[in-house]
N, C-alpha and C positions, 0 to 999 in steps of 0.2 A: 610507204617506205619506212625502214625500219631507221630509230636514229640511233642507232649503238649497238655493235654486237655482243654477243651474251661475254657474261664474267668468268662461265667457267674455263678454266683450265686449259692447253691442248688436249692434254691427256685423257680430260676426263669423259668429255661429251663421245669424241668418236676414235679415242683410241691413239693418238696419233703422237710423234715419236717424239721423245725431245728434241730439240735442237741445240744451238748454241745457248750460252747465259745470255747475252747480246740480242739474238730474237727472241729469247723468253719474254726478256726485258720491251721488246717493240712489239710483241702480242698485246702484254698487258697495258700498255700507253694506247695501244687504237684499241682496245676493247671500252675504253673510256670515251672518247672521241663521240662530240656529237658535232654535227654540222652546226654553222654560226645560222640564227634566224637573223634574218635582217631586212630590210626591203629599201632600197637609191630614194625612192620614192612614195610622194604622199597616192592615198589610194581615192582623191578626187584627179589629181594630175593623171592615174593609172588609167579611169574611166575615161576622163577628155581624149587621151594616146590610145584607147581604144574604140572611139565614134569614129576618129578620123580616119584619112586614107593615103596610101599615096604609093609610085610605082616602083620605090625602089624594093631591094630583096636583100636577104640575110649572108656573109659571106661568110667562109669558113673560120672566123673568129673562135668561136661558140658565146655564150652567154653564160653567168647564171641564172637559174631557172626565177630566182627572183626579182628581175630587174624586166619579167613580161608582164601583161597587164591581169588584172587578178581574175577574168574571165575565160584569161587565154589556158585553154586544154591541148597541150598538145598529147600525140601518141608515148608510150613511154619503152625505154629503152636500158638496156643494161649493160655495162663492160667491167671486164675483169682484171685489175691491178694486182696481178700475181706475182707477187717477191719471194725472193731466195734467197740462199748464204749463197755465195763464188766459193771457187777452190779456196781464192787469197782475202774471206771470211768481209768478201763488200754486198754489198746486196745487188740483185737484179732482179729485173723484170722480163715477164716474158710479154714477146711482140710479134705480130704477125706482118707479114707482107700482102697483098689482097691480092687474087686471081688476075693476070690481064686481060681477061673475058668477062669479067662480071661490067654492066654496064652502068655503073657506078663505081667512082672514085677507084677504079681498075691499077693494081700496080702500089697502090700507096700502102705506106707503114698504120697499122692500124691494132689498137687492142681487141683481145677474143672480148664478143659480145654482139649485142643485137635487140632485136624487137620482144617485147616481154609477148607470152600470149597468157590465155585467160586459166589456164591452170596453175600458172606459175604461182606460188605463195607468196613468196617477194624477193626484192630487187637480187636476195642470192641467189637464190634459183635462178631468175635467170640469166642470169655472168655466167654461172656454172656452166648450167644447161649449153649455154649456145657455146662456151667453151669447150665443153667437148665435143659437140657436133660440128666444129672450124680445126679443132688443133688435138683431137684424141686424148683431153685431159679428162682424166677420171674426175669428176666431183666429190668422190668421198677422201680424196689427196690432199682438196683445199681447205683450210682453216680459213673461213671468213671472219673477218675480224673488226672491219669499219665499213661505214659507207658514206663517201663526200655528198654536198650540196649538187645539188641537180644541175644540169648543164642544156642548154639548146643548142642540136644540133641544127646543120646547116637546111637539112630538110624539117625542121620544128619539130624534133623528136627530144624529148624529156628526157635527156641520158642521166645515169645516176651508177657513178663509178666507186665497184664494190673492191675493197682491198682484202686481199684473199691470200696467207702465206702458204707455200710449200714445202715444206718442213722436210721430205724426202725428196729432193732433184731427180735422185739416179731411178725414182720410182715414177718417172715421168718420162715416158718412147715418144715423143711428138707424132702423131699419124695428122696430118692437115689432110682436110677434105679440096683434092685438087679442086672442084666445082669453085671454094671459094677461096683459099685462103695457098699462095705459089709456095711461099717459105717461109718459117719457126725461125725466130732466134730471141735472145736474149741482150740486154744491153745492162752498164752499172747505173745502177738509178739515180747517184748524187748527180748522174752528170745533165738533170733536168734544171738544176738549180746554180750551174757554172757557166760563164761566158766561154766556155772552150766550147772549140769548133759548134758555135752557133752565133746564128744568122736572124737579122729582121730584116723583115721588107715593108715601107707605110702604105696604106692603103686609104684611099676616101671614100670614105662611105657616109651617106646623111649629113656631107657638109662637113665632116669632122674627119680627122686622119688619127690610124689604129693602126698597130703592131700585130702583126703575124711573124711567128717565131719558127724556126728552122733549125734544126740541128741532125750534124751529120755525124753520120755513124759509121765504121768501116770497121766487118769481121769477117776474118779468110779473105777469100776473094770477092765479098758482097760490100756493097755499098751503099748504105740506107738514108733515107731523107724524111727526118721524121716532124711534121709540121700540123698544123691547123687545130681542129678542135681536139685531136691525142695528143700534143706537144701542150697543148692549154689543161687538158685533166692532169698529166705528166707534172704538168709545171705543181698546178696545184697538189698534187698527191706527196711528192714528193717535199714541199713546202709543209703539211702536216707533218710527218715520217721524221724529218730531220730538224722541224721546229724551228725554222729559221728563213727568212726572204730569200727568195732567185739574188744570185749577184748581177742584175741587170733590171732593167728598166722593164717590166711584166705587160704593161698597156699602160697607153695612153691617160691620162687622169680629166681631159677634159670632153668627156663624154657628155653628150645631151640626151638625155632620157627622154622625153619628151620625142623626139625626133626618132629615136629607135621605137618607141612604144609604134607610132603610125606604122614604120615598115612590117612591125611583130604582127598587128591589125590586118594590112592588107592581105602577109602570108597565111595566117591563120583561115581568113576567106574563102585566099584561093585553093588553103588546103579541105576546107571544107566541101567545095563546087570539085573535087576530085582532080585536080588542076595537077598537083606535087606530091611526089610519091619522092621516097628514099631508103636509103641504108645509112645506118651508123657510121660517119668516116672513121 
């Protein structure tokens, strides 16, 4: 994974239009941007959380990637944080809706993105890539410009969410690939980091109770409900971008690592015995 996108220019590398002073200005601050290194935990505590076992399983929280134990390989995965100017000069993001026939997480709001394969060069590629094979977005439209800290999804996928502007909107036709992805739309991005119309629900998991976040979304006649590990990258992207904490309570603070390391253990296993297959929520 790459930790910072290149310095040059929009202009320079592939041609691409100005925009506002305003995204000029938020080009340049995530072209700087690296993800924070850090680790919850000592890395003899990581191996002991990684001997043990135990039956419970990952829920749509997500994680960051550095709070598994340092043995843990999951699969790796890409999604794409693609922001715009609005008409009324706020930013947005684009979001998809996911096919009600795919037999995973069917129906849910989810970023373009997906499973890297073996040609891909790195984590742009492929945001890009499965970007435009989900929602008709050309790749050479996006300006990749950052990439956050790695996240685990619910099936043990390595996701690593790549923040990509588009600099021309109107040079973007949505075509969604009916197989995966029902409906394209857009939402303002501050509104990852405001308590309007959003929602938590606690959850127990490992003996400890955690937050999953909900927020609702209504345009034209659609009404979206955007939650689990996309509402946790969201949260986080959007927390870079605008440089400032969620006005809400983000998770729980007293997590036990130790306890989630044994469930990361068990999953990890089972995904190894071929047990757990998935897609990117």
């Amino acid at each position: 994974m790459k930790s910072g996108a290149s310095a040059a220019s929009p202009t320079a590398a592939k041609g691409f239009k100005f925009g506002s002073s305003r995204l000029l200005a938020l080009a340049q601050q995530l072209r700087v941007y690296k993800p924070p290194l850090y680790s919850p935990f000592d890395e003899a505590e990581a191996m002991r959380g990684y001997k043990e076992s135990t039956r419970k399983s990952i829920s749509h929280v997500g994680f960051q990637e550095s709070m598994a134990p340092v043995r843990f390989r999951p699969k790796k995965a890409a999604v794409l944080i693609c922001l715009f100017e609005g008409d009324d000069g706020d930013l947005r993001v684009i979001l998809t809706k996911r096919s009600s026939t795919l037999s995973t997480h069917s129906g849910e709001v989810s970023l373009p993105g997906g499973k890297a394969e073996e040609h891909d060069k790195d984590d742009g590629i492929t945001a890009t890539r499965e970007a435009e094979e989900e929602i008709g977005l050309d790749p050479s439209l996006v300006d990749v410009v950052a990439f956050l800290e790695p996240f685990l999804s619910q099936h043990l996928l390595r996701v690593i969410p790549v923040i990509g502007i588009l600099w021309d909107r109107k040079a973007f036709n949505p075509t969604p690939n009916p197989a995966e992805v029902e409906a394209v739309f857009d939402a303002p991005f501050e509104m990852f980091l405001k308590d309007e119309n959003r929602r938590s629900e606690e959850f127990e998991w490992m003996g400890e109770n955690h937050l999953v976040h909900f927020f609702d979304y209504k345009t034209g006649d659609s009404d979206y409900v955007i939650w689990g590990l996309t509402a946790r990258i969201l949260i986080r992207a959007a927390t870079v971008v605008y440089q400032r904490p969620p006005a809400f309570i983000e998770q729980k603070p007293n997590l036990k690592y130790s306890k989630m390391l044994k469930a990361l253990a068990n999953l990890h296993e089972s995904c190894e015995n071929g047990r757990l297959l998935g897609h990117v929520p």
